[in-house]
N, C-alpha and C positions, 0 to 999 in steps of 0.2 A: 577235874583236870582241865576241861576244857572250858568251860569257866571262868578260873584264873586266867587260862591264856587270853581271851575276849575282854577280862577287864584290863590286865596289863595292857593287851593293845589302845583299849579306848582311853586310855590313860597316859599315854603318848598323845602330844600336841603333832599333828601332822602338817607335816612344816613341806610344802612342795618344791621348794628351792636345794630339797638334798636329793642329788641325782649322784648314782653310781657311778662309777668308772666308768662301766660297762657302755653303760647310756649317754656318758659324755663322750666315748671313745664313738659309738655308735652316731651322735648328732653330728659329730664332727667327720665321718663318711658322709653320711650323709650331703652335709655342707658342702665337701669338694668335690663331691658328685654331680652334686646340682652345679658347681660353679665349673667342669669341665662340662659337661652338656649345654649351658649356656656359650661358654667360650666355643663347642661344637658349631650348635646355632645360628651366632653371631658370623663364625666365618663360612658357614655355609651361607646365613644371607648376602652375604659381602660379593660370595662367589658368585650367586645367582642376580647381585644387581650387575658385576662386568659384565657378564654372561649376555646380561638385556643390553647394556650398554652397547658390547660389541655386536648383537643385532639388528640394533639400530643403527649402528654406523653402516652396518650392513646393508639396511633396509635404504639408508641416504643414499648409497653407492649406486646400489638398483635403481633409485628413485633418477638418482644426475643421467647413467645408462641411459634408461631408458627414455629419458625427455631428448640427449642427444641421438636414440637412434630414431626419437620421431621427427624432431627435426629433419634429421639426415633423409629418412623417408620423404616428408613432405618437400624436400630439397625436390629429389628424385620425381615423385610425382608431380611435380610442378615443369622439369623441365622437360617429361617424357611426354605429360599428360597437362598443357596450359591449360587454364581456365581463361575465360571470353573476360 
């Protein structure tokens, strides 16, 4: 009996392009699975370059700050403290 079953099967041309329901239903989760986790991704990187960007802007703010409060310092020590 089991036999027969081994030769019918090898007797079948196995043809790879017959995919089940089952497993077209399945690639196709798949498929939008992956294509929400990339759209995840995508706006998490998006999120994380404003994030830098507003940092930076951040970091220029500090940057202008602080040059005028050295100024503003060397103002002061200049007219508390002349130099010759």
């Amino acid at each position: 009996m089991q036999n027969s079953l081994v030769k019918h099967q090898m007797q079948q041309p196995y043809n790879p392009l017959v995919y089940s329901d089952d497993d077209v239903n399945g690639l196709l989760d798949t498929i939008s699975r992956l294509q929400l986790d990339n759209l995840f991704l995508l706006r998490e990187h998006q999120r994380m370059i404003m994030i830098c960007q507003a940092m930076r802007v951040d970091i220029l703010c500090l940057r202008s700050a602080n040059e005028a409060q050295r100024k503003q310092i060397d103002q002061l020590l200049q007219q508390n403290y002349p130099t010759k």
